[in-house]
C-alpha positions in Angstrom: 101.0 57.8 78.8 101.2 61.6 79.1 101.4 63.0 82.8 97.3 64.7 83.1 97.5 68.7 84.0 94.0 69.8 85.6 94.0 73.6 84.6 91.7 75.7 86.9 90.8 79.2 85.9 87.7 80.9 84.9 89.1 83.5 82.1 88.9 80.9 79.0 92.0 83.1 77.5 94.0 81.8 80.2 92.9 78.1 79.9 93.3 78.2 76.2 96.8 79.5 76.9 97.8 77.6 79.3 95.8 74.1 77.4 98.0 74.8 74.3 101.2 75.7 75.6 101.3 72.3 78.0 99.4 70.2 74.9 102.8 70.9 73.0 105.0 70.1 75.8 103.9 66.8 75.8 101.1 66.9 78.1 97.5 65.6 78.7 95.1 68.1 80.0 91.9 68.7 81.6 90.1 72.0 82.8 87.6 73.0 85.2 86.3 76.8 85.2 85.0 77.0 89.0 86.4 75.8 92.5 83.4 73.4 92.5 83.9 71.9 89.3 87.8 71.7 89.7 86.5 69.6 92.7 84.6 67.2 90.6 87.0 67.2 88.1 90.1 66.3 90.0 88.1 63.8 92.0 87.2 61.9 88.5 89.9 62.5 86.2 93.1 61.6 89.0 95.7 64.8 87.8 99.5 64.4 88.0 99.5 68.2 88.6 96.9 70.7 89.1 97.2 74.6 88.1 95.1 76.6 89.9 93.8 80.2 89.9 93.8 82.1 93.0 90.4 84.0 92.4 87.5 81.7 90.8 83.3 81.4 91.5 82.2 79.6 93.9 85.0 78.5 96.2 88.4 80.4 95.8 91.5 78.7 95.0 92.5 78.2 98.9 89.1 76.7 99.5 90.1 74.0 96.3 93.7 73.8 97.4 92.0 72.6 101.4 89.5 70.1 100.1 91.8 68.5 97.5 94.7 68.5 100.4 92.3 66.5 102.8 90.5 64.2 100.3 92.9 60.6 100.0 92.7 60.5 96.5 94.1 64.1 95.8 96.2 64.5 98.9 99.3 64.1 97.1 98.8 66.3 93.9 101.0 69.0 93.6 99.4 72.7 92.8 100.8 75.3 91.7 98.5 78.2 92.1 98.7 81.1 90.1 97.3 84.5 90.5 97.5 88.4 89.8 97.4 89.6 92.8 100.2 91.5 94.4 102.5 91.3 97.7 103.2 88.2 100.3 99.9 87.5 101.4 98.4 85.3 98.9 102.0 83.3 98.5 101.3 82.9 102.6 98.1 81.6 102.6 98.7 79.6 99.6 101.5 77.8 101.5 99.0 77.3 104.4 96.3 75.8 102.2 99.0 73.5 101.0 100.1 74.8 97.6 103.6 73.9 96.3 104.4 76.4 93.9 103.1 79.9 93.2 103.6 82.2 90.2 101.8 85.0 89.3 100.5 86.6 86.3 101.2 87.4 83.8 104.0 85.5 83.1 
């Protein structure tokens, strides 16, 4: 069974992208468009790995990165956030929220 990639990002582009590129790799995935749904979506569909954009509605990517850090069942996911904005700050706060990996956009 495929490892199961959550991809979080409002700008369908990006998802379809991102959904594609990991679906030929060999990869299951699922998406969520907002920081609530990503929520609701991690909590039901139990991710190997979840890509998340910095700048979403509702709750921001360091408000998902928190929650899914202190709920049991999605403690242990890595997240690798990904973002457009510039400079150390973001990568910082990421690393606080409990990201793992950061890469930023384009790329």
């Amino acid at each position: 069974m495929p490892a199961k990639i959550l991809i979080v990002d409002d700008d369908p582009d990006m998802v379809e992208l991102l959904r594609f590129a990991l679906t030929e790799a060999g990869y299951s995935t699922c998406t969520a468009a907002t920081g609530t749904e990503a929520l609701a979506v991690a909590q039901r569909a139990s991710p190997d790995l979840v890509v998340l954009d910095l700048l979403l509605p509702e709750l921001n990517g360091f408000n998902v990165c928190e929650k899914l850090r202190r709920n049991p069942a999605t403690a242990s996911v890595p997240i690798v956030m990904i973002t457009m904005l510039p400079g150390q700050f973001p990568r910082l706060v990421g690393v606080e929220a409990g990201v793992n990996a950061y890469i930023n956009k384009p790329f």
